[in-house]
GUPA-444465 format. One record per residue: residue in one letter; residue number from 1; x, y, z of N, C-alpha, C in turn. Coordinates in steps of 0.1 Angstrom, whole numbers. Atoms other than C-alpha are relative to their C-alpha. Layout:
residues N
resn resi nx ny nz cax cay caz cx cy cz
A NUM X Y Z X Y Z X Y Z;
...
This chain:
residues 96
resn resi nx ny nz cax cay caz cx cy cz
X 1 -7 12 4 817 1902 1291 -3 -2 -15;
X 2 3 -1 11 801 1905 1258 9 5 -12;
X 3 -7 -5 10 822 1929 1244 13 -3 3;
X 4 -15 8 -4 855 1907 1254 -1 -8 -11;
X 5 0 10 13 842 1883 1232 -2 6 -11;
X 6 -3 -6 13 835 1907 1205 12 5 -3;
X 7 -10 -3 1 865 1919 1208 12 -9 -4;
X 8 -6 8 3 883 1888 1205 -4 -8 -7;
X 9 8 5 16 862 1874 1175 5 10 -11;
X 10 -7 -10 11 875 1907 1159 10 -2 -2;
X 11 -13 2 -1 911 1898 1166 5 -13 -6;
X 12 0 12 3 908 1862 1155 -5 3 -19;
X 13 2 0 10 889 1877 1124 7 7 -12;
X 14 -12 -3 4 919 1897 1116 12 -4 -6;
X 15 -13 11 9 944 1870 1116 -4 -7 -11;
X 16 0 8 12 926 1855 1088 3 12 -12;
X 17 -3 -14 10 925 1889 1068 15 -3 -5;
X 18 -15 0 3 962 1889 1075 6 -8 -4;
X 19 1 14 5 962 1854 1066 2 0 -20;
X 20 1 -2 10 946 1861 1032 9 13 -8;
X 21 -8 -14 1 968 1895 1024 13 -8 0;
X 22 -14 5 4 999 1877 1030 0 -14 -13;
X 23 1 2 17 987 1851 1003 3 10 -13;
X 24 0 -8 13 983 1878 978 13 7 2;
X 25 -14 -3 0 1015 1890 986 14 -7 -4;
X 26 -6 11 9 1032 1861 981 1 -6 -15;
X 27 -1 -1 13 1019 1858 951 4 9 -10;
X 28 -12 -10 10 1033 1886 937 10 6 4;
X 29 -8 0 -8 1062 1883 955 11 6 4;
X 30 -6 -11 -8 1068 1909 978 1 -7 15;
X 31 -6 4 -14 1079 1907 1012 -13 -1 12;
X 32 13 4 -9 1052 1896 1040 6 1 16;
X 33 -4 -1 -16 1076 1902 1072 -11 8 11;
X 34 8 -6 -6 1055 1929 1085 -18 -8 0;
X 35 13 7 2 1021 1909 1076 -2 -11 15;
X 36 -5 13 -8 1035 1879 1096 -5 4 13;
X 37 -1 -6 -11 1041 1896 1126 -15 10 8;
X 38 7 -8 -2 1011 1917 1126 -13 -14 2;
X 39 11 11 2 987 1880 1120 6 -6 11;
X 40 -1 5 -16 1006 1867 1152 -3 8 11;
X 41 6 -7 -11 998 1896 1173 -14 -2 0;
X 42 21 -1 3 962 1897 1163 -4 -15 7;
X 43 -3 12 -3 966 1857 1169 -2 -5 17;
X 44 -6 0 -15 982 1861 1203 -9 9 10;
X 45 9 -6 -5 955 1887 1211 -12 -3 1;
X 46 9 9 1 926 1870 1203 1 -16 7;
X 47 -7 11 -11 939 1841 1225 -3 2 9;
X 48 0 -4 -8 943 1863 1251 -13 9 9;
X 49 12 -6 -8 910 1880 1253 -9 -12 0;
X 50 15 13 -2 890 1847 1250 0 -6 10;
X 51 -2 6 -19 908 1832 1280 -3 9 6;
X 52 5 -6 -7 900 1866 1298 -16 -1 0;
X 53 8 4 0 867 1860 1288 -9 -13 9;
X 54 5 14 -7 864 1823 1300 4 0 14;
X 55 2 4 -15 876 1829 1333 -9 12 7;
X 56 7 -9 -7 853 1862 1337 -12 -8 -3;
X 57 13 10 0 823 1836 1326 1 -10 15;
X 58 3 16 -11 834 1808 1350 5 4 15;
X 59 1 -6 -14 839 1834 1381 -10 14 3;
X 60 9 -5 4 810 1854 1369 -8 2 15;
X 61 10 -1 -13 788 1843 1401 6 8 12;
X 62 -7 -3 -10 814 1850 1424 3 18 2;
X 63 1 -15 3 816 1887 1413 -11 4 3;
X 64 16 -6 1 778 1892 1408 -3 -1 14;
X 65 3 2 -14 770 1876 1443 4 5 10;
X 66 -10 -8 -12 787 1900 1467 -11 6 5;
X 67 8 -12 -8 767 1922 1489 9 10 2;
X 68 -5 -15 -6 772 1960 1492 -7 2 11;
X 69 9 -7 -4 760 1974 1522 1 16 -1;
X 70 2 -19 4 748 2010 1508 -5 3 8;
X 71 7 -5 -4 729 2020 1532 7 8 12;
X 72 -12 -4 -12 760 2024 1563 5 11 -6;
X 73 -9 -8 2 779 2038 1538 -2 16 -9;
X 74 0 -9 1 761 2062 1523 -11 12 10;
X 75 4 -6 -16 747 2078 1558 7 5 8;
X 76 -14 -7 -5 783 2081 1568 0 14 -2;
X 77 -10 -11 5 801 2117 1568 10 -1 -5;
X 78 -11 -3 7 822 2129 1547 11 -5 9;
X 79 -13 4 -8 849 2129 1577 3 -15 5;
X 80 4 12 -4 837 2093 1587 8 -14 -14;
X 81 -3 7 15 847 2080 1548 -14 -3 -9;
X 82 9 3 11 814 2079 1535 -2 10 -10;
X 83 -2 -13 15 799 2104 1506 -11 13 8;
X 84 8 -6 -7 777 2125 1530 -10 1 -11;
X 85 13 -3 7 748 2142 1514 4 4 -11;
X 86 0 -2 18 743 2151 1479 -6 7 -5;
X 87 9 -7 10 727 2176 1461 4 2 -15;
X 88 -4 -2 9 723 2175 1429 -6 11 -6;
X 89 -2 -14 5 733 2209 1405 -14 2 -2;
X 90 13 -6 1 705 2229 1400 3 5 -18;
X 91 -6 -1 17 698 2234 1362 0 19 -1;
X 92 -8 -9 1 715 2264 1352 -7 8 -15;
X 93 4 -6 13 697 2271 1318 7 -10 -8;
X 94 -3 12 6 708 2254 1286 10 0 -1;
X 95 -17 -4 2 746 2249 1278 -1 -1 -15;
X 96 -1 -5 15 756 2263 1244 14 -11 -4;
């Protein structure tokens, strides 16, 4: 969840960039169409990950709180749907 929110502090800290840039552009008065457009996306994106954010905060528990039972499923067989046994690779030497 963390990096939702950083992500959407980035996008929010963008539209001001784009904010400031289309000032200076203005001022020496060149065209800002593409600026515009690019400080509403950023805008409209930063919007959008903060609300994703606040409803992954305020259904947080309901995620976290689930029970797996691991222990059925990995005891199953393969043919059954579970992961059967497992060995793990044997080391091989070093990889180049």
């Amino acid at each position: 969840m963390g990096a939702v929110v950083a992500a959407s502090q980035m996008f929010f800290l963008l539209f001001f960039i784009m904010l400031g840039y289309i000032d200076d552009r203005l001022a020496e008065g060149e065209s800002v169409h593409g600026e515009r457009f690019t400080s509403f996306v950023c805008l409209v994106q930063a919007l959008l990950l903060g609300a994703f954010a606040a409803t992954l905060a305020s259904h947080r528990s309901e995620i976290l709180d689930q029970k797996v039972p691991i222990g059925d499923y990995n005891e199953a067989t393969e043919e059954e749907g579970g992961v059967g046994s497992y060995e793990a690779p044997k080391n091989r030497g070093p990889v180049v």
